[in-house]
C-alpha positions as CSV (number, residue, x, y, z in Angstrom):
1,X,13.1,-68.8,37.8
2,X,9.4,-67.7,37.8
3,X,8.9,-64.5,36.5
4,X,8.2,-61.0,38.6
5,X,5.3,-59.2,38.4
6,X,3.4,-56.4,39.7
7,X,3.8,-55.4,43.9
8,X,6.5,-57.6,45.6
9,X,6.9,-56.4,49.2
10,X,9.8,-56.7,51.2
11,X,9.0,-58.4,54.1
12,X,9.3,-57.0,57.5
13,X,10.6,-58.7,60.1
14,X,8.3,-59.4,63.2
15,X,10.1,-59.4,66.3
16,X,9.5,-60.6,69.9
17,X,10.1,-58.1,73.2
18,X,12.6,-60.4,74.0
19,X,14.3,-59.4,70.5
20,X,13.8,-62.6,68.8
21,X,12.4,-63.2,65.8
22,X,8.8,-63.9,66.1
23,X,7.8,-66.7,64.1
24,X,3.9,-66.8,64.4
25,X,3.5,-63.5,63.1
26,X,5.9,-64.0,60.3
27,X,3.9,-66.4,59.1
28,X,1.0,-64.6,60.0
29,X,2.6,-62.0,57.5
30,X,3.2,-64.3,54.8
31,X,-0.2,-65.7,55.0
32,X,-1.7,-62.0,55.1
33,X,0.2,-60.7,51.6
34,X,-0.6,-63.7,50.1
35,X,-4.0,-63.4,50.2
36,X,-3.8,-60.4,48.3
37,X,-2.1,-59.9,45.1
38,X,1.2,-59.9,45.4
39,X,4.3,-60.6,43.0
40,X,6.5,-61.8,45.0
41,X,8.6,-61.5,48.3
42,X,11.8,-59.6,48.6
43,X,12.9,-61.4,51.7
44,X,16.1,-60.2,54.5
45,X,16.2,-57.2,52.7
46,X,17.1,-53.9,54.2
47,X,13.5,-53.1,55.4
48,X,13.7,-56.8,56.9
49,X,16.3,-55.0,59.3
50,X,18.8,-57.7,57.8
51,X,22.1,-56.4,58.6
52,X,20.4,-56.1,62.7
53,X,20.1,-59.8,62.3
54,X,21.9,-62.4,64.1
55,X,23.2,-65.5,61.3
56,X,20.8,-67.6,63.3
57,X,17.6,-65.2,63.2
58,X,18.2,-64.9,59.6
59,X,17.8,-68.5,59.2
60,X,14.9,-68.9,60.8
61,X,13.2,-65.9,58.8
62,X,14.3,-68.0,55.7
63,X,12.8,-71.2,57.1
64,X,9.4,-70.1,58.2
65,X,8.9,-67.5,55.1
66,X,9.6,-70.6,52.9
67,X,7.2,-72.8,54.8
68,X,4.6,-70.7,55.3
69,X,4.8,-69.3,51.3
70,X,4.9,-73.0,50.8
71,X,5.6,-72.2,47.2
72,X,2.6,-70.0,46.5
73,X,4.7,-66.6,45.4
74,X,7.8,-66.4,44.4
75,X,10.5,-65.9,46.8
76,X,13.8,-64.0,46.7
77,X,15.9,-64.6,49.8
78,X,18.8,-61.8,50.6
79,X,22.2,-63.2,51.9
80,X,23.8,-60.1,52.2
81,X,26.7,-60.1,54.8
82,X,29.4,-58.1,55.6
83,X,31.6,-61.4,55.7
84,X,31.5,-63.2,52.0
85,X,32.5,-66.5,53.9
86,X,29.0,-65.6,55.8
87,X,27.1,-65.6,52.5
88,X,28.2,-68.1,50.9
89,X,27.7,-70.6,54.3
90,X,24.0,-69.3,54.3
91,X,23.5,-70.2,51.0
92,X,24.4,-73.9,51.9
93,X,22.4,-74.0,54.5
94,X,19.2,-72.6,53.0
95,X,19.8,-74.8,49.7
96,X,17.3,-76.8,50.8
97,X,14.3,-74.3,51.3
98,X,11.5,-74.0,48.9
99,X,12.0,-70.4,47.2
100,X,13.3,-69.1,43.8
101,X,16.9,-67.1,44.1
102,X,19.1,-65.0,46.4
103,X,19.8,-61.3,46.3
104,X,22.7,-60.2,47.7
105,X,23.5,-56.3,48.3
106,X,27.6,-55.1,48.2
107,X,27.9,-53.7,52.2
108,X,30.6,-52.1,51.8
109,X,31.0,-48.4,50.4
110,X,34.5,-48.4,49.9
111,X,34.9,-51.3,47.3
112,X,35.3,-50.9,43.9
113,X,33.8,-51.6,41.1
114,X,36.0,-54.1,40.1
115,X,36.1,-55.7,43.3
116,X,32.2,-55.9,43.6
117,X,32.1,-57.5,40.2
118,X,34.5,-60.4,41.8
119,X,32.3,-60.7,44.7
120,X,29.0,-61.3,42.1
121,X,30.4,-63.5,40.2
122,X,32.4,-65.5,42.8
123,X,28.7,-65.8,44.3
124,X,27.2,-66.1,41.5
125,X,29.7,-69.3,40.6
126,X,28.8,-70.5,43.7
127,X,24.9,-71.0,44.5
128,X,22.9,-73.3,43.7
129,X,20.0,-71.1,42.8
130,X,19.9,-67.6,40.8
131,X,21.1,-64.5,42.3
132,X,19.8,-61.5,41.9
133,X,22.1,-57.7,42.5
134,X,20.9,-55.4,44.9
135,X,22.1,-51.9,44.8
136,X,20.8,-48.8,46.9
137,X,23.5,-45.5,47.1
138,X,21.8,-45.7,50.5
139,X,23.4,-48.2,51.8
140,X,26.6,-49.3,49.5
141,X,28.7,-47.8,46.8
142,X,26.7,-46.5,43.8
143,X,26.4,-49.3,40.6
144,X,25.6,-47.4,37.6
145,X,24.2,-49.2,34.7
146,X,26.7,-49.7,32.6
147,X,28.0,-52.0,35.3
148,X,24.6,-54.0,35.3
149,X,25.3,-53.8,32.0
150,X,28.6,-55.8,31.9
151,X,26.8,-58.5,34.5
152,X,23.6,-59.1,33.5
153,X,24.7,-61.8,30.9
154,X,27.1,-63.9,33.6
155,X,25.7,-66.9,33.5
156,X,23.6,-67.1,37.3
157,X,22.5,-63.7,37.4
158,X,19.0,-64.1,37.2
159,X,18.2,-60.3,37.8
160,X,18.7,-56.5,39.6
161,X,17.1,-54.5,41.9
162,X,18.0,-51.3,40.9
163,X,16.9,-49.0,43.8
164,X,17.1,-45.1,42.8
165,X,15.2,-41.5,42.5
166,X,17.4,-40.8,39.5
167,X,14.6,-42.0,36.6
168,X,17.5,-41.6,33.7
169,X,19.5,-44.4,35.3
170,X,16.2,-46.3,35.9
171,X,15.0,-46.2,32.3
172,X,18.4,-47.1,30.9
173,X,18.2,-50.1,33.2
174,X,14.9,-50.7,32.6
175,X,15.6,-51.6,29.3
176,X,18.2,-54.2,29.6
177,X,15.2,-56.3,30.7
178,X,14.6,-59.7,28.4
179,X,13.6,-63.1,28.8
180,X,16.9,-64.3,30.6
181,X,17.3,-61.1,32.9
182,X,14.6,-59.6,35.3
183,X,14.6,-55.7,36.4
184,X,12.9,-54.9,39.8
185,X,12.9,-51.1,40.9
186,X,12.5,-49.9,44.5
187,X,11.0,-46.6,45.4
188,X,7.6,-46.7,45.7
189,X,7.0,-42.8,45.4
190,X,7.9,-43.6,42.2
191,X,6.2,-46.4,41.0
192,X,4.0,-45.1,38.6
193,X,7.0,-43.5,37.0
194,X,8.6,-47.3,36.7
195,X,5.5,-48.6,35.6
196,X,5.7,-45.3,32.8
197,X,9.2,-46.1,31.9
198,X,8.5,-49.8,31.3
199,X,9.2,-51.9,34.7
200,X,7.3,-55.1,35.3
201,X,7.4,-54.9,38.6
202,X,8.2,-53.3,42.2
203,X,9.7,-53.8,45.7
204,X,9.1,-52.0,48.8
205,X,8.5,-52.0,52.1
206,X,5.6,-49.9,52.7
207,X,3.8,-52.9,50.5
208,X,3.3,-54.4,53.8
209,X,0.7,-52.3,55.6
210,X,-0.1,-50.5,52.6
211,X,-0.7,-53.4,50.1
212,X,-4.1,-52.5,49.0
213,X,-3.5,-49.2,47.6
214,X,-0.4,-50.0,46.3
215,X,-1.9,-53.0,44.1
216,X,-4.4,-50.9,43.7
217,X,-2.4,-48.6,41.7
218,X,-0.3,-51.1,39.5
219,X,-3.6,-52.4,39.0
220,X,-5.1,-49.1,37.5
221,X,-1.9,-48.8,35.6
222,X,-1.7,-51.9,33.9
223,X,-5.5,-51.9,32.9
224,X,-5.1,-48.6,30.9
225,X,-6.3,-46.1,33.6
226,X,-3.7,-43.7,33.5
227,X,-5.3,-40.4,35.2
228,X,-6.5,-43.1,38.1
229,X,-3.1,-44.7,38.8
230,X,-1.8,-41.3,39.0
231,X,-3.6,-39.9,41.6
232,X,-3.3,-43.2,43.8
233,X,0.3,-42.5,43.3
234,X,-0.4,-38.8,44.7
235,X,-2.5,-39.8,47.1
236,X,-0.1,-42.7,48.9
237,X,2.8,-40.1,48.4
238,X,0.9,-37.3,50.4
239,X,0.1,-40.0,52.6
240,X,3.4,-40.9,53.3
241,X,5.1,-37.4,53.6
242,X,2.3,-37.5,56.4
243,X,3.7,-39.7,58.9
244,X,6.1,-38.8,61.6
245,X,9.5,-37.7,61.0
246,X,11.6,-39.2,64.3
247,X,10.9,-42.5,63.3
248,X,12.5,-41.9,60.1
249,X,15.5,-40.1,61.0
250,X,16.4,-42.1,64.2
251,X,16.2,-45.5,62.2
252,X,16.3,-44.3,58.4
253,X,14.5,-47.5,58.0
254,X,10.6,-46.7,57.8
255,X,9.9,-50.2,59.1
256,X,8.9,-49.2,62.8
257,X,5.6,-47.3,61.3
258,X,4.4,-50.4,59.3
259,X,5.0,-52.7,62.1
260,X,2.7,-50.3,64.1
261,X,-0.1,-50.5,61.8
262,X,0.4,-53.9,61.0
263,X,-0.4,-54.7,64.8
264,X,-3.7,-52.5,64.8
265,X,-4.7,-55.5,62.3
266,X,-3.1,-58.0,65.0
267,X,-0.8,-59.3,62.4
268,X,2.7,-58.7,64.7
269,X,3.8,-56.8,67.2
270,X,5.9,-53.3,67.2
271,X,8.7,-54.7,68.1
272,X,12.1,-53.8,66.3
273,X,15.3,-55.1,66.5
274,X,19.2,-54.1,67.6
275,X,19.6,-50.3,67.5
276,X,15.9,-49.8,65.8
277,X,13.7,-48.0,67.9
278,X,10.0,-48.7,68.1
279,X,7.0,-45.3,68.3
280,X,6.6,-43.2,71.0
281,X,3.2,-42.8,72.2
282,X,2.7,-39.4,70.5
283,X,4.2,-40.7,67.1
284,X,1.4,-43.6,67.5
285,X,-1.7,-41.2,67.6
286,X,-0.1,-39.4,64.7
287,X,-0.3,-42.0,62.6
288,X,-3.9,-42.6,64.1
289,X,-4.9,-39.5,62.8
290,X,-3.3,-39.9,59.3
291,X,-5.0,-42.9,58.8
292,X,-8.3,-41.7,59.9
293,X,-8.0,-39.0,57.5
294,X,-7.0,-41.4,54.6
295,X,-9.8,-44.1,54.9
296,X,-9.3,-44.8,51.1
297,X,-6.5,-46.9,52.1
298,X,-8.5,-49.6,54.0
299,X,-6.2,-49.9,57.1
C-alpha cells in the first residue's frame, strides 16, 4: 500500500439534525483536506464517532469518503465492531471501494492478549486489503510493544497506530518501522515529539479544523526549522487547553468543537450523533473568542 506521510486527519463525521449522516458535507470535507496537504485519511475512527454509528451509516461514510477522495490520498477505512462477524461482513461489502487498507481497533477491555492476537490475525487472514492495528488505552485494553512486536511481520499487517502520551513506548515502536510495516502515532500535543523520535507521520482529529497549523508544523519540522516547529507545537497546544471543558468531559470525544468551527467555514453542520452532545450557546462564543485571539491559525 502507498506509503504515510506527514498530517493524516481522522475524519469527522458530518451529521444531519435528523441524525443521519450527511453526505454533502462529507464530501465537502474530503474535498476541503484535500486541497491542503494532507497524508492521508484515518477514516471511521474514534473521532468519526464510529462506535455511535449504525452498520448502514458506516457504509455510507465509506462509500462517499471513497468517491469523493476518488483515489487522490490515501485512505484507511476502520471496521472496528464490537461483533467480529460485523467486521468481517463490512469488509466484504466495502471490498469494492477505492481506498488502501482497514484498521480495526480491539473494543473490548477485557480480552487478552492472546485473544486479540487471534482476532488480528483471523482478520488479518481474512481481507482482502491490508489491515492496519489500532490501539488507544482510551478505549480498549492496553497493547504494549512487544506485542506489535510479535505482529508486525504476520503476513497482512500492513501497519499500527500506536496512540499514547507514554514517549518510551512510542520510540520503541517507532522503530520497528521498515519498508513492509508502517508506524502512525496519534496525539497531536505531541507531534513534534513523534516527529523528534523518528515517526513519518500523524493522525488526529483536531487535523480537521486545525489543518493549517498543524501542516504547518510538520512542515517546519521536516525542513530543518527546529525552534519554529516548536513553538507551533506550543502555540496549537495552548490553543487547545483553551477551549471549553464540557464539551470534552460530557463526550470525551473533542469532535463537537471541530464540527463547530468547521461550520463557521460552511463546511458541515454541528450536528453529532447518538449520545454526543453538540455546544451550548456559551461554549460557542468561547471558542469565538479563542479563535479571535489566535488569528495565526487562519480559521
Amino acid at each position: 500500500m502507498r506509503k504515510l506521510e506527514g498530517v493524516i486527519p481522522v475524519l469527522l463525521t458530518p451529521m444531519t439534525k435528523e441524525g443521519e449522516v450527511d453526505e454533502t458535507s462529507l464530501s465537502n470535507l474530503v474535498e476541503y483536506l484535500n486541497e491542503k496537504k494532507i497524508g492521508g485519511f484515518w477514516v471511521l475512527g474514534t473521532g468519526a464517532e464510529d462506535m455511535s454509528l449504525t452498520y448502514k451509516q458506516r457504509l455510507r461514510v465509506a462509500e462517499t469518503v471513497s468517491e469523493a477522495n476518488n483515489g487522490k490520498s490515501p485512505i484507511i477505512l476502520g471496521s472496528s465492531f464490537f461483533s467480529m462477524r460485523d467486521s468481517m461482513d463490512f469488509m466484504k461489502d466495502t471490498a469494492h471501494l477505492n481506498f488502501d487498507a482497514y484498521h480495526v481497533m480491539p473494543y473490548h477491555p477485557l480480552l487478552s492478549l492472546d485473544r486479540i492476537e487471534w482476532m488480528y490475525k483471523k482478520l488479518a487472514d481474512h481481507a482482502e486489503r491490508p489491515l492496519w492495528m489500532y490501539t488507544s488505552a482510551n478505549w480498549c485494553r492496553f497493547i504494549p510493544p512487544e506485542f506489535i512486536e510479535n505482529m508486525m511481520s504476520y503476513p497482512n499487517i500492513a501497519g499500527v497506530k500506536f496512540s499514547t502520551s507514554n514517549a518510551v513506548h512510542t520510540e520503541k515502536v517507532i522503530g520497528m518501522a521498515n519498508d513492509e510495516f508502517q508506524v502512525l502515532t496519534a496525539v497531536v500535543r505531541t507531534f513534534y515529539a513523534s516527529l523528534c523520535l523518528g515517526v513519518k507521520g500523524g493522525t488526529t482529529v483536531e487535523a480537521c479544523p486545525f489543518i493549517d497549523p498543524i501542516v504547518s508544523l510538520y512542515e517546519q519540522f521536516v525542513a530543518g526549522d527546529l525552534n519554529k516547529a516548536l513553538e507551533t507545537q506550543q502555540k496549537l497546544n495552548r490553543l487547545l487547553e483553551s477551549m471549553p471543558k464540557g464539551p470534552g468531559q460530557d463526550n470525551f470525544l473533542r469532535v463537537a468543537e471541530g464540527k463547530y468551527i468547521l461550520s463557521k467555514k460552511g463546511i458541515c453542520k454541528e450536528y453529532m450523533s447518538g449520545y454526543y452532545r453538540e455546544l451550548t450557546p456559551k461554549e460557542k462564543c468561547e471558542i469565538d473568542k479563542v479563535l479571535e485571539e489566535n488569528e495565526w491559525i487562519e480559521c
